[in-house]
C-alpha positions as CSV (number, residue, x, y, z in Angstrom):
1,X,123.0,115.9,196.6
2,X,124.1,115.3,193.4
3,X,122.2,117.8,190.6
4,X,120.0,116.2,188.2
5,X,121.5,115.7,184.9
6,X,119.7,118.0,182.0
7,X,118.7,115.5,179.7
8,X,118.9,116.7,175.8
9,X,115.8,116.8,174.0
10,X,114.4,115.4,170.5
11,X,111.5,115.4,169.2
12,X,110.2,112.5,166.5
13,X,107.0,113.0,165.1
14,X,105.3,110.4,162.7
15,X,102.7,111.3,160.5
16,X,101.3,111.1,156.7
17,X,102.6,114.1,155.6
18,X,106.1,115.4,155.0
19,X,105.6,118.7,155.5
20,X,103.3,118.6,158.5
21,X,105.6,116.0,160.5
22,X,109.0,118.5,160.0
23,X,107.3,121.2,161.3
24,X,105.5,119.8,164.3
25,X,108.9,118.2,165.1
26,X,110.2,121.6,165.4
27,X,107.3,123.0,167.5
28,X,108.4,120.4,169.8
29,X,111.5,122.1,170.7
30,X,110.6,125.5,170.5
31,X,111.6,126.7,173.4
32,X,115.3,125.2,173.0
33,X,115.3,126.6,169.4
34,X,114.5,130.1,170.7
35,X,117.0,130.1,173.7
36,X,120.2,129.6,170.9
37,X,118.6,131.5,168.4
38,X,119.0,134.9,170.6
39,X,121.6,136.8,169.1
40,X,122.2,135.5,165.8
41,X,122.1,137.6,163.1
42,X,121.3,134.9,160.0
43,X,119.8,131.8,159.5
44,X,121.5,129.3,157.6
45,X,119.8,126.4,156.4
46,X,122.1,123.8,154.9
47,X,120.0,121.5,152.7
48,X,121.8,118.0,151.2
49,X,122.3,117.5,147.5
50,X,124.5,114.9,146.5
51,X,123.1,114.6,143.3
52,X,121.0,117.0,141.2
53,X,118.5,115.2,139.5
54,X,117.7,112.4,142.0
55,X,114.6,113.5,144.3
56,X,115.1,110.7,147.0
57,X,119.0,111.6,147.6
58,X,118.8,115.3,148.2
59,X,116.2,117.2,151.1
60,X,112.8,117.6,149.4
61,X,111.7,120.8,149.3
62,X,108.6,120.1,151.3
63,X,111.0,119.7,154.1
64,X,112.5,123.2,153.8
65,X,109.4,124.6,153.3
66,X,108.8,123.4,157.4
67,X,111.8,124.6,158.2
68,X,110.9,127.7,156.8
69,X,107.4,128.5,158.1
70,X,108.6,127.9,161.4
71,X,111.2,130.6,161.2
72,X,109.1,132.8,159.9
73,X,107.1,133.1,162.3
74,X,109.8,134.4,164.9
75,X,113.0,135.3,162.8
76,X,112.4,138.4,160.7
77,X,116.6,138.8,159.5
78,X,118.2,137.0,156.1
79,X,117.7,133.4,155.7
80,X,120.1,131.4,153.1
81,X,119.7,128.1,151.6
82,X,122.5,127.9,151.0
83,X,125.0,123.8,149.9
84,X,127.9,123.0,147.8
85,X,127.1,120.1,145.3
86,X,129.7,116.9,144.5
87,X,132.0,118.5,141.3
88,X,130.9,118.1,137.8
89,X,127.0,119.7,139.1
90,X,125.6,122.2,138.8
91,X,124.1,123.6,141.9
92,X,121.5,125.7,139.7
93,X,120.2,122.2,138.2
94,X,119.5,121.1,141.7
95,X,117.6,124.3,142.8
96,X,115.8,123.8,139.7
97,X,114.9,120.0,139.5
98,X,114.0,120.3,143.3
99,X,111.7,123.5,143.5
100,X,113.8,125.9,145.6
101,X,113.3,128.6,143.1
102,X,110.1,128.3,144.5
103,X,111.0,128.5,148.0
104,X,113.0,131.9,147.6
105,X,109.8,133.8,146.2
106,X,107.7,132.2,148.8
107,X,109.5,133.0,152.0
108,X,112.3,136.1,150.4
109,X,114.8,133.8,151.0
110,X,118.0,133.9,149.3
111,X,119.5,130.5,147.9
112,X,123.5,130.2,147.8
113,X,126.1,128.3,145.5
114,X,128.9,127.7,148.9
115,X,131.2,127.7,145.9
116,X,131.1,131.0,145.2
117,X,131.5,131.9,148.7
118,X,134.1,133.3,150.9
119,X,136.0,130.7,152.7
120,X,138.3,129.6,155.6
121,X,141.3,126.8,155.2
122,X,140.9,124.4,158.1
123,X,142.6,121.1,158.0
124,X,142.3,117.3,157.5
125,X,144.6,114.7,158.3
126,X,146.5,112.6,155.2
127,X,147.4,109.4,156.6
128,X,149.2,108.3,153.5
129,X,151.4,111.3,153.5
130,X,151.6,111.8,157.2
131,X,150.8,115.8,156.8
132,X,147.8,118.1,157.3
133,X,145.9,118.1,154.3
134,X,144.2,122.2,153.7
135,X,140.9,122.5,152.8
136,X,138.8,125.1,152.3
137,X,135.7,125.4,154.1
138,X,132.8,128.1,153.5
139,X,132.8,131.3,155.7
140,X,129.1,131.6,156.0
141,X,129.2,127.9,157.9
142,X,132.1,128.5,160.5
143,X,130.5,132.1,161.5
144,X,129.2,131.8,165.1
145,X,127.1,134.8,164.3
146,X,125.0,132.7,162.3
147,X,122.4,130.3,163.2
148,X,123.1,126.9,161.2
149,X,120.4,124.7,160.6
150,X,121.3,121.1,159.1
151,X,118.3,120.0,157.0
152,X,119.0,115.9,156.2
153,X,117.3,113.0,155.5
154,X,117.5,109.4,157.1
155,X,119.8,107.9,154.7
156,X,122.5,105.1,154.6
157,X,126.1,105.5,153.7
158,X,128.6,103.6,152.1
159,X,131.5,104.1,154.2
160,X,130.1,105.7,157.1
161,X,126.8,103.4,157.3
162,X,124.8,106.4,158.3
163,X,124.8,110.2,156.8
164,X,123.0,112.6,158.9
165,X,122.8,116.3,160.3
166,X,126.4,116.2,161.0
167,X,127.6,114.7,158.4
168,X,125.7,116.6,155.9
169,X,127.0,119.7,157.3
170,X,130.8,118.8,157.9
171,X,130.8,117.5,154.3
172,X,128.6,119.7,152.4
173,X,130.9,123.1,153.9
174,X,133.7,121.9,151.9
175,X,133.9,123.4,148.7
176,X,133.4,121.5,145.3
177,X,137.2,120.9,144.6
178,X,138.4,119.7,147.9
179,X,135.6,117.7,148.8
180,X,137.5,114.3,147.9
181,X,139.7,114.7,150.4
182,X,137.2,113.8,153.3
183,X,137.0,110.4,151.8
184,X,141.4,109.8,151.3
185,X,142.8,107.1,153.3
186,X,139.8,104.9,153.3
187,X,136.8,104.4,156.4
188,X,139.7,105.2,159.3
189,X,140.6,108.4,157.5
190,X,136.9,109.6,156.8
191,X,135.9,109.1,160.2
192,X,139.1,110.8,161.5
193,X,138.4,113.6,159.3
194,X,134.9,114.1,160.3
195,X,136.0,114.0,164.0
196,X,138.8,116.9,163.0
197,X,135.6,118.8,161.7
198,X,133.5,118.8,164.3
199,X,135.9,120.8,166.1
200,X,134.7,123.7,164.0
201,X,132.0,122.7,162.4
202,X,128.5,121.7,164.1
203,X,125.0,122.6,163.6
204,X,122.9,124.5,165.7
205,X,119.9,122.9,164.9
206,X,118.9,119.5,163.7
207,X,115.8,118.8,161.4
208,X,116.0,115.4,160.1
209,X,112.8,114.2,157.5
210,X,112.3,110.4,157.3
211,X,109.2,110.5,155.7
212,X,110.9,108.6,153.2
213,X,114.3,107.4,153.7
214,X,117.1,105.7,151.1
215,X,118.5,102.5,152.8
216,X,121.3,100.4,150.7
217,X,123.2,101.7,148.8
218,X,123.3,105.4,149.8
219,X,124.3,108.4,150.0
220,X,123.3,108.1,146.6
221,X,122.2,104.9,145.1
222,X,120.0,103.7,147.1
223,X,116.5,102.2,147.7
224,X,113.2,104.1,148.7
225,X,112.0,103.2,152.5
226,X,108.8,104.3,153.9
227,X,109.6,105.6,157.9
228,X,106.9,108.6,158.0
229,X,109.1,110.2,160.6
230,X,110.7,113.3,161.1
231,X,113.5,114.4,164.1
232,X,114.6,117.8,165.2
233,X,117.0,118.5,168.2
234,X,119.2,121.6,169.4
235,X,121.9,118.7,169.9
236,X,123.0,117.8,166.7
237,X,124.7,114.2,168.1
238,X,121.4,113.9,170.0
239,X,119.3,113.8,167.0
240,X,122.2,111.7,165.2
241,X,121.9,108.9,167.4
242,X,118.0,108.6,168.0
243,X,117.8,109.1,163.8
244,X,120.2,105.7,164.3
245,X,118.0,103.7,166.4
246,X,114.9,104.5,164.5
247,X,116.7,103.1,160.9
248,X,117.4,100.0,163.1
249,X,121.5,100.3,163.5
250,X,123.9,99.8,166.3
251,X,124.9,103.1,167.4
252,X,128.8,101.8,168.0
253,X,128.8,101.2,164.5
254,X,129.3,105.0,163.5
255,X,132.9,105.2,164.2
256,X,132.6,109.2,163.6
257,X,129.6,109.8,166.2
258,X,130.9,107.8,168.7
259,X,134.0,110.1,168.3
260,X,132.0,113.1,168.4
261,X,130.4,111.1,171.5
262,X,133.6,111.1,173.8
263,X,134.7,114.4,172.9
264,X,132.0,115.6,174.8
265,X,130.2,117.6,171.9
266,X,126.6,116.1,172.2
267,X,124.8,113.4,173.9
268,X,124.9,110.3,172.5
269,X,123.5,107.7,176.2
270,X,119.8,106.8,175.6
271,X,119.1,107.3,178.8
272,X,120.1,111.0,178.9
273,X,117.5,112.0,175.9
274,X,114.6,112.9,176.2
275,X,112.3,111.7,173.5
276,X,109.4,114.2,172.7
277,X,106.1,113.2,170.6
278,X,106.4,109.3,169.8
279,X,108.2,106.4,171.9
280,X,111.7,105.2,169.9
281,X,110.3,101.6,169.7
282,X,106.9,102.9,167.4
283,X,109.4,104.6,165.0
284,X,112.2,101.9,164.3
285,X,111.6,101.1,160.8
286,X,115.1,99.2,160.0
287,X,116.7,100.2,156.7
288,X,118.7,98.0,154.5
289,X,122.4,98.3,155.4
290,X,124.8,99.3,152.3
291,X,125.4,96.0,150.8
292,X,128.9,96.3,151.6
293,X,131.1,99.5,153.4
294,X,133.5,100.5,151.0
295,X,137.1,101.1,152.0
296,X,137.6,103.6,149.5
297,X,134.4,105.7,149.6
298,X,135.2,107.9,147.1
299,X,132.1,107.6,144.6
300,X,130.1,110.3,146.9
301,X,130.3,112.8,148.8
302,X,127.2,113.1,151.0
């Protein structure tokens, strides 16, 4: 008898409120959260700010604030929020403008400039030069003692059409200076580059809030969509590609998931998810594409 396939689970939760959607998505997958918690000795929780001042292109601090009461409740180590922003911010501005200084006295939580940090040199691939390309990559990410938690949002990307939990992770562990060099060489060298990542670099957890989305022209630029839906999964390509379906894209036109997808490192087949909460074809809102995928995509780096 052939054994029964362990199907990964996500959860999708829709709701009226931002806060109350991320954390019941989480609750949904409790049990899976707790089995690859055990051992772990911090909780990471990388949030996504691409810009410092814009509300809709960074994770709202309602979000976090989920992510956190859930922890709380079962985690009593060190928990770091913890992101490196684009260069030429300031990562205090965004803590600031977004209320995270907030968040740290609520939940004794300590918030983290990755620039400051400690870090490891792992390597991308320069297609112009035809040589490994170093770049250095924060400590606190690539430590499997720590639990990492990627905490997106449902947005749309220039080059990559969608940026989600692993993006936000494999991009945002880069430090400030040598993030450019994830976007060198164009769309094929990105999504090469993202692939090289994910070799080292992938979450443990994936909470992804689309009470409100940005569709267009994101990761940074873009347009306000209501989708009232929030996704969490222990499989980080899981969530990726139901996050996908529900903005209304083709999967097989994420040239870095599908990647990721025949590597082996996460499920990507429909079929072999299980959806937990709402059914997929309630939630699919369908965003705006970028109005064009930019062969350079070098304006952002989210």
């Amino acid at each position: 008898m052939t054994p029964k396939m362990i199907k990964s689970k996500v959860s999708l939760i829709k709701g009226a409120n931002r806060y109350d959607i991320n954390y019941s998505a989480l609750r949904a997958i409790e049990k899976n959260i707790a089995d690859n918690l055990k051992g772990k000795k911090k909780i990471i929780i990388k949030p996504n700010f691409v810009k410092t001042d814009f509300q809709l292109a960074a994770t709202h601090a309602d979000h976090i604030r989920a992510i956190l009461s859930f922890f709380r409740e079962k985690f009593y180590g060190k928990i770091i929020i913890c992101e490196s922003v684009p260069p030429k911010m300031n990562i205090e501005d965004a803590f600031k403008n977004y209320g995270y200084f907030d968040l740290m006295k609520e939940y004794d939580v300590e918030l983290m400039d990755l620039n400051d940090s400690e870090y490891d040199v792992l390597y991308l691939a320069d297609l112009k030069l035809e040589k490994p390309r170093p770049v250095k990559v924060a400590r606190i990410i690539l430590d499997p003692a720590n639990y990492i938690v990627s905490a997106a949002r449902l947005k749309t990307h220039e080059g990559a059409l969608v940026t989600l939990s692993f993006k936000n992770i494999a991009v945002g562990a880069i430090l400030q200076d040598d993030k450019e060099f994830i976007h060198m060489d164009g769309n094929a060298g990105m999504n090469l580059n993202l692939f090289l990542l994910a070799q080292r670099l992938r979450p443990d957890l994936a909470s992804i809030d689309g009470y409100d989305g940005m569709q267009g022209n994101g990761p940074c630029d873009g347009e306000p969509i209501d989708s009232r839906v929030a996704l969490a999964s222990t499989d980080f390509l899981a969530a990726d590609r139901v996050a996908t379906e529900v903005m209304g894209f083709d999967f097989n036109d994420v040239v870095y998931l599908n990647y990721i997808s025949k590597a082996g490192w996460g499920q990507s087949d429909l079929k072999n998810i299980e959806i937990l909460g709402e059914k997929l074809s309630e939630c699919i809102v369908r965003f705006d594409p970028p109005p064009f995928l930019d062969n350079s995509c070098n304006s952002c780096t989210g």
